[in-house]
C-alpha positions as CSV (number, residue, x, y, z in Angstrom):
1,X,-2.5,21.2,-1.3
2,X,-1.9,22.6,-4.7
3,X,0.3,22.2,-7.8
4,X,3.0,24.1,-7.1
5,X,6.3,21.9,-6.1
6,X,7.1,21.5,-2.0
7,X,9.7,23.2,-0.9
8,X,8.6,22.8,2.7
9,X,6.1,22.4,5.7
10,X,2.7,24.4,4.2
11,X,1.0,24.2,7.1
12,X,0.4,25.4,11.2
13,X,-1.5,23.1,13.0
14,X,-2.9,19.4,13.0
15,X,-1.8,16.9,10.8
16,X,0.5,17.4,7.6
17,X,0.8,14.9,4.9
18,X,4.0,14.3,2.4
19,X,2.7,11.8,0.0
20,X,2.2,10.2,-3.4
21,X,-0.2,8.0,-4.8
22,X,1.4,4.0,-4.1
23,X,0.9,1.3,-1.9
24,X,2.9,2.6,0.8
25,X,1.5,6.0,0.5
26,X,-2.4,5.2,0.6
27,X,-1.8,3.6,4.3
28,X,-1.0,7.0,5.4
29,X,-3.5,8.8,3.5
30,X,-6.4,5.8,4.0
31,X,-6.1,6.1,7.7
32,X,-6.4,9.7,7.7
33,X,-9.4,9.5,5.9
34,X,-10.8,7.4,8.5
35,X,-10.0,9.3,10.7
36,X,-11.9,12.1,9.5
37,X,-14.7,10.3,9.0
38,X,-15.0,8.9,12.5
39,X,-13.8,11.8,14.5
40,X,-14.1,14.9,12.5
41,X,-10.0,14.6,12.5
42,X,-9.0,17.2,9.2
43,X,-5.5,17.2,7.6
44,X,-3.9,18.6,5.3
45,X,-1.4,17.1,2.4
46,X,1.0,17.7,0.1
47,X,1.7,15.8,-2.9
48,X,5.6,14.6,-3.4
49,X,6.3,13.6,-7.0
50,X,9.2,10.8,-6.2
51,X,10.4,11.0,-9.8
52,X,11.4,14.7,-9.4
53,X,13.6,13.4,-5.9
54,X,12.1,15.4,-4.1
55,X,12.3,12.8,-1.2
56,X,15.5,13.4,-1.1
57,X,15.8,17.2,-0.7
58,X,17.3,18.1,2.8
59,X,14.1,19.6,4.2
60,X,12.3,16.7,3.4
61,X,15.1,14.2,4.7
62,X,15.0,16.4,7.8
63,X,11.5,14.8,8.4
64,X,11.7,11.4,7.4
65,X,15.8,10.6,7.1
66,X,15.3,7.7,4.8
67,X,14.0,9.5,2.1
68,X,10.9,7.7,1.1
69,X,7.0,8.8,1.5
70,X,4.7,9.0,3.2
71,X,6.0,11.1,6.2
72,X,3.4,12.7,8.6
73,X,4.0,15.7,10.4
74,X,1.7,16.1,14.0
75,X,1.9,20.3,13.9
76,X,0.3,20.1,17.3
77,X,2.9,17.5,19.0
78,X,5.6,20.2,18.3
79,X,6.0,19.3,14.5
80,X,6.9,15.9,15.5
81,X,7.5,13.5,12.0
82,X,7.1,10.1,11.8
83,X,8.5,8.1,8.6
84,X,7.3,4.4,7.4
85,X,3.4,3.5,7.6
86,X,3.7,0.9,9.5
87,X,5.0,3.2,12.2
88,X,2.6,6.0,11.0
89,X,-0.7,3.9,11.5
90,X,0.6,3.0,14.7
91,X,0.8,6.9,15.8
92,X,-2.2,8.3,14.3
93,X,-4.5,5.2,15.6
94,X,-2.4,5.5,19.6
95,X,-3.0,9.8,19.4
96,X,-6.3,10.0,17.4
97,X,-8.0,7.0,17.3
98,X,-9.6,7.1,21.4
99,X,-12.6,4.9,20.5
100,X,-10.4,2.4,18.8
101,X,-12.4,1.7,16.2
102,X,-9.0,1.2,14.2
103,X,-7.0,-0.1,16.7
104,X,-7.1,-2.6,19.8
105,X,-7.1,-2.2,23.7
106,X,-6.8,-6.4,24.3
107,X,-3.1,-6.8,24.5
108,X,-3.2,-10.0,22.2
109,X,-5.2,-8.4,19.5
110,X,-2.5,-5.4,19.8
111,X,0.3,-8.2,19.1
112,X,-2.0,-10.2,16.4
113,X,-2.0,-6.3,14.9
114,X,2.0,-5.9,15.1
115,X,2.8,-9.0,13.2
116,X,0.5,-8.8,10.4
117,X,1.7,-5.5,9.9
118,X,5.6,-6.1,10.7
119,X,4.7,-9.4,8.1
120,X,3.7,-6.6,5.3
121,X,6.4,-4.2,5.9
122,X,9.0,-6.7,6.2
123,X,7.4,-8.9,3.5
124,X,4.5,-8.6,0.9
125,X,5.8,-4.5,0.6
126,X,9.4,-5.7,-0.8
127,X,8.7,-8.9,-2.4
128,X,5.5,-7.3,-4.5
129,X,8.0,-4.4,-4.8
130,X,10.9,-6.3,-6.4
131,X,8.2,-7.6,-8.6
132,X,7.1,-4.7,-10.0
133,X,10.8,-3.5,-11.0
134,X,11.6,-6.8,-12.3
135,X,8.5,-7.1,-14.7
136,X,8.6,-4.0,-15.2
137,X,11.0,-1.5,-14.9
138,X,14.2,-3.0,-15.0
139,X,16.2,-2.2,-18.1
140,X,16.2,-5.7,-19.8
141,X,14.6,-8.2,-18.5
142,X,16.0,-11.1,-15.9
143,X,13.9,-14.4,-16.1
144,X,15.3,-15.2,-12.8
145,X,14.2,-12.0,-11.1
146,X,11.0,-12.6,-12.5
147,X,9.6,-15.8,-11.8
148,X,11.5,-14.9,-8.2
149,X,9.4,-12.0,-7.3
150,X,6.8,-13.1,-9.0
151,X,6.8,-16.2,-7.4
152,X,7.3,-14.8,-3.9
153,X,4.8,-12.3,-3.7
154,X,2.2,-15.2,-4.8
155,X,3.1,-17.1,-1.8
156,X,2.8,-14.1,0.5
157,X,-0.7,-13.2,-0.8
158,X,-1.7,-17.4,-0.4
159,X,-0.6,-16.6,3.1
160,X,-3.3,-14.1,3.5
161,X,-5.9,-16.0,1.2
162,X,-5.8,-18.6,3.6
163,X,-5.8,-16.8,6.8
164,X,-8.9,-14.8,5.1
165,X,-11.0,-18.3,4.6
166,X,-12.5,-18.1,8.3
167,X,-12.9,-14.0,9.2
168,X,-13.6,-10.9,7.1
169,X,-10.8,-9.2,8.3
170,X,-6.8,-9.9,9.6
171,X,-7.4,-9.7,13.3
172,X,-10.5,-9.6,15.6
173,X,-13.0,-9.9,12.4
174,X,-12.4,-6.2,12.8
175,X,-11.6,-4.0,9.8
176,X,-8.4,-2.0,11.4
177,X,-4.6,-0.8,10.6
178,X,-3.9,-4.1,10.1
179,X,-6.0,-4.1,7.4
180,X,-4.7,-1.2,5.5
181,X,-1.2,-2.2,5.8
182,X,-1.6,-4.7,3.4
183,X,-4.6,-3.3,1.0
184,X,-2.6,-0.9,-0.6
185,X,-0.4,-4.0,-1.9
186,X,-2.8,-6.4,-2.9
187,X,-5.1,-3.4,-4.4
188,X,-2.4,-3.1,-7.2
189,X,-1.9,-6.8,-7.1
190,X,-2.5,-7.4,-10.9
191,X,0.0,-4.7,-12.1
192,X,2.6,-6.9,-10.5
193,X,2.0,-10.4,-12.7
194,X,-0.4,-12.2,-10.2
195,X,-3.9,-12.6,-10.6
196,X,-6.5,-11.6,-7.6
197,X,-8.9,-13.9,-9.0
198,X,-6.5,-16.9,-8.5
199,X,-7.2,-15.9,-4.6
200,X,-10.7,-15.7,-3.6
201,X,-10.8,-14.8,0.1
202,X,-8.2,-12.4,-0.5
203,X,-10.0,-10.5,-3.4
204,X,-13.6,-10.4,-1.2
205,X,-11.6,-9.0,1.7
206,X,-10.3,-6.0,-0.8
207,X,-13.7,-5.4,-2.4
208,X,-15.0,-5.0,1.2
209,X,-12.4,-2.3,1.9
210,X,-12.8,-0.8,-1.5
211,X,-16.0,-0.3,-0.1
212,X,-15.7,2.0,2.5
213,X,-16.2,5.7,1.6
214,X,-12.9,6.8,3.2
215,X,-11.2,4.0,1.7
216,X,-11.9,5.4,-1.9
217,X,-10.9,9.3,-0.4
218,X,-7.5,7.7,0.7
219,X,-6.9,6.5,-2.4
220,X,-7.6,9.4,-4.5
221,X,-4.9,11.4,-2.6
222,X,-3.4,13.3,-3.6
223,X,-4.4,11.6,-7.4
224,X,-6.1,8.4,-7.6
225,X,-3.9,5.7,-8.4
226,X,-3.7,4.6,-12.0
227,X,-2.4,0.7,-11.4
228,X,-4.7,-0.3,-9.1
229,X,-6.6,-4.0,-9.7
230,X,-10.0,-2.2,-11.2
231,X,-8.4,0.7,-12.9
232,X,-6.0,-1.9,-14.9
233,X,-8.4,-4.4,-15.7
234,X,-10.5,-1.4,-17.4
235,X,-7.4,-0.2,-19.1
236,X,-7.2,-3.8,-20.6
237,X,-10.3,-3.4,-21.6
238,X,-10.3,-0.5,-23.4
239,X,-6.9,0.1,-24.5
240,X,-6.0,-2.8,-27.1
241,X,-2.3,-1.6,-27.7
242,X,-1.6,-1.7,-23.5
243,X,-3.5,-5.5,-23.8
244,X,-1.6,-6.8,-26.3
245,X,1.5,-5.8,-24.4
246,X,0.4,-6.8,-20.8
247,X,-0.2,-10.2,-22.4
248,X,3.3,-10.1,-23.7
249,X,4.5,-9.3,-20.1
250,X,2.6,-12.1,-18.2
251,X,3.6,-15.1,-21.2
252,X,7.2,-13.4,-20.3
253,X,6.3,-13.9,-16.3
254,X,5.0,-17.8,-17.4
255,X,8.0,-18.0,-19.2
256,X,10.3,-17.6,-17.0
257,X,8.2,-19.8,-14.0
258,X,8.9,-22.7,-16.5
259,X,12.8,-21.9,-17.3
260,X,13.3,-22.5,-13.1
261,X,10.5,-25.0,-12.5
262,X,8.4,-22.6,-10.7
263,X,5.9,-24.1,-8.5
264,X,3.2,-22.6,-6.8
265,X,3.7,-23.3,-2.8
266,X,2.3,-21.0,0.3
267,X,3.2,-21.0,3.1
């Protein structure tokens, strides 16, 4: 847990971390923290700086083959690794969660679990994803792409606005892995073109996980995220130059909804 850049495994015993500060990497890190809240259950982390590849050195691809963080390393299971969150929850809740006060022991709530989570990963995670680099980072900009992604991760999130209309939380009106699958997505849901407010349920089901303590320590490793829904609507705020251009972006986004007669539909 310092500055200097991985070259390898830093620590002995318990839980290692390989992370970085996104919506894939905050599961990880989120459910550690609850972990340690609830149990005691310490860990330790190291950051991985994605735009330096360093996912993609071999002693990292040793660990997680697909090159892509977070990757967990269980020091006292033999240094076993386990890549992708939704398969890292699922470990760390099965080995370290006895009380399941993340996790379920009815078999129905355990499958209710599976498929909102293998609906994120397979889903929301790509789709928001796709949006991002399309509004975003691709080098010129595709109205197509746009109002596609765009478009797509609005019905996902509609999906979870109205399953949200009738319980607090995605399965047993429990707060659980389920949960945190999906937060780190729709916690950066602005910085992708689509507005949390336009999705009430949804937006009081992330301020009630923004509100838990551990929530707010997984997010701040190993940096707190800079594009997350608070943090950018302050930045709008208070950084006229950045507001003049996010409007820019979103009249692009509208734009290009109208050039391929986007219309809002969920499911």
């Amino acid at each position: 847990m310092t500055d200097e850049r991985p070259t390898g495994l830093k620590a002995s015993k318990g839980i290692e971390l390989l992370t970085l500060g996104t919506p894939n990497g905050v599961k990880a890190s989120i459910i550690l923290e609850e972990l340690k809240e609830a149990y005691g259950k310490e860990y330790t982390w190291q950051s991985i700086d994605i735009m330096q590849n360093i996912q993609k050195e071999p002693w990292f691809t040793k660990l997680g083959p697909n090159g892509r963080i977070p990757v967990i390393v269980d020091h006292d299971q033999g240094g076993f690794a386990v890549q992708e969150g939704l398969a890292i929850l699922t470990y760390l809740t099965r080995h370290y969660d006895p009380d399941h006060k993340f996790s379920f022991t009815d078999p129905l709530d355990i499958s209710r679990a599976e498929q909102w989570m293998a609906w994120q990963h397979g889903g929301l995670g790509p789709m928001q994803g796709q949006a991002n680099h399309f509004n975003r980072f691709a080098k010129e900009r595709i109205p197509y792409g746009m109002q596609r992604y765009t478009g797509e991760t609005e019905r996902l999130v509609g999906i979870l606005d109205s399953h949200l209309k009738t319980t607090d939380y995605l399965v047993g009106n429990k707060y659980s892995i389920a949960d945190i699958a999906s937060f780190g997505w729709v916690n950066t849901l602005r910085f992708a073109g689509v507005e949390l407010d336009d999705f009430p349920n949804l937006k009081a089901w992330s301020e009630r996980i923004n509100a838990r303590p551990a929530v707010q320590k997984g997010l701040a490793v190993p940096q707190k995220i800079t594009f997350g829904n608070d943090t950018y609507l302050k930045r709008l705020e208070e950084d006229e130059e950045y507001a003049k251009k996010e409007k820019e972006l979103r009249e692009q986004i509208a734009a290009a909804k109208d050039q391929y007669g986007y219309k809002y539909a969920s499911p």
